[in-house]
C-alpha positions as CSV (number, residue, x, y, z in Angstrom):
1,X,26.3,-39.9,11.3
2,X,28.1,-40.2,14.4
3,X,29.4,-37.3,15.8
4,X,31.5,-39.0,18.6
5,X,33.0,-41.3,16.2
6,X,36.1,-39.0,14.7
7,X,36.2,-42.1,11.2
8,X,31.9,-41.3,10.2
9,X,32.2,-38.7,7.8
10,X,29.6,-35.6,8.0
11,X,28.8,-32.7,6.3
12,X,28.1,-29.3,6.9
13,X,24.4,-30.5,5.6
14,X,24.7,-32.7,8.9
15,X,25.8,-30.1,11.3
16,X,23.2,-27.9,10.3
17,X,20.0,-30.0,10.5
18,X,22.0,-30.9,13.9
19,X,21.8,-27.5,15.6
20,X,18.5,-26.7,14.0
21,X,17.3,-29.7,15.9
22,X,19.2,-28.6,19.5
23,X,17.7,-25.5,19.3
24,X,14.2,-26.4,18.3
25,X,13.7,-24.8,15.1
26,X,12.8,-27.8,13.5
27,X,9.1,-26.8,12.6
28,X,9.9,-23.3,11.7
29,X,12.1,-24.8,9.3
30,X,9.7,-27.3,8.3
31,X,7.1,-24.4,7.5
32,X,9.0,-22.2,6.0
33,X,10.2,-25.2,3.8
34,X,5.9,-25.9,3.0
35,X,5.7,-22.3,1.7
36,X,8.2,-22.9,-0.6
37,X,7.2,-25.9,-1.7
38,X,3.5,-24.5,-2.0
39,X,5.1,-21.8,-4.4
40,X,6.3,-24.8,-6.4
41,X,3.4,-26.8,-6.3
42,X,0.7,-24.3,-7.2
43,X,2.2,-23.8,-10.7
44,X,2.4,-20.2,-12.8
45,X,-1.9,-19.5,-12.6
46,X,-2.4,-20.4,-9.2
47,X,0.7,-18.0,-8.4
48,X,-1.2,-15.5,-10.0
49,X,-3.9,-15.2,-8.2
50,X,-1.9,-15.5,-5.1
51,X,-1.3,-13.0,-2.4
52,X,0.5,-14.2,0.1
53,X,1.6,-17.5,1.5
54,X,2.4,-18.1,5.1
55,X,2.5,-20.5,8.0
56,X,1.3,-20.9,11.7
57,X,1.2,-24.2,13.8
58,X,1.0,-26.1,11.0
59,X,-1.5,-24.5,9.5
60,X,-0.9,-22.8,5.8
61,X,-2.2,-20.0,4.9
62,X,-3.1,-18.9,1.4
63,X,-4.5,-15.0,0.8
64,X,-6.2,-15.3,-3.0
65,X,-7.1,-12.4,-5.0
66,X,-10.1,-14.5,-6.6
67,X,-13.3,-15.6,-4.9
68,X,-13.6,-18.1,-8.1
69,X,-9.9,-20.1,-7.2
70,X,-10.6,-19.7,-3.6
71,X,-13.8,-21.9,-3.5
72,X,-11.7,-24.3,-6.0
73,X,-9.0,-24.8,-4.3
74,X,-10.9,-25.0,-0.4
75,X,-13.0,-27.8,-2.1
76,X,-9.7,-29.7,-2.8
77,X,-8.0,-28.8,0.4
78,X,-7.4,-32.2,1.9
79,X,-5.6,-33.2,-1.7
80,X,-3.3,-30.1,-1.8
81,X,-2.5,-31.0,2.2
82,X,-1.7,-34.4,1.0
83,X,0.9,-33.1,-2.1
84,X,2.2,-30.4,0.4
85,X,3.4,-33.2,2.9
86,X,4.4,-36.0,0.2
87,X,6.6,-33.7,-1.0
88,X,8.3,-32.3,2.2
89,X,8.5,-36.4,3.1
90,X,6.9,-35.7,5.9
91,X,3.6,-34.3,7.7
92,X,4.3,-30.4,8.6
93,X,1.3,-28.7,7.6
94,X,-2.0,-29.8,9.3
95,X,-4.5,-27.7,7.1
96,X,-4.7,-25.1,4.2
97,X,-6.8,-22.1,4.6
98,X,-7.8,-20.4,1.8
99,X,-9.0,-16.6,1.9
């Protein structure tokens, strides 16, 4: 897309990501994005267990009700972090804490 060039064609999808970039909210996008996509990714049992789910310099956060899904899921951090970021096509979140 070429803004300057009045025959490329855009979309509103265009012009958004546009002025999200100008005004630097690209990683508060991108995180709020991962917290979705954690919703998605954890599946029905892990949601119930689940809290709250929030972000902070790259870092997720993820507040569990169960002391028995909190050590599972710490001891597979690094694979969650890697589904998390494969799926947003990109590297946002840094770590996952569980607690």
């Amino acid at each position: 897309m070429d803004l300057n060039n009045p025959s490329d064609p855009f979309t509103l999808s265009d012009l958004i990501d546009l002025a999200i970039d100008d005004l630097g909210l690209r990683a508060g996008v991108d995180e709020a994005e991962a917290v979705e996509v954690w919703q998605d990714l954890a599946g029905p049992i892990i949601a119930n267990v689940t809290e709250q789910v929030w972000t902070r310099r790259g870092k997720l956060y993820v507040e569990l009700n169960s002391g028995t899904w909190r050590q599972e899921l710490h001891m597979d951090r690094v694979k969650w972090r890697k589904r998390l970021n494969e799926t947003l096509g990109k590297r946002v979140i840094h770590e996952i804490i569980f607690h």
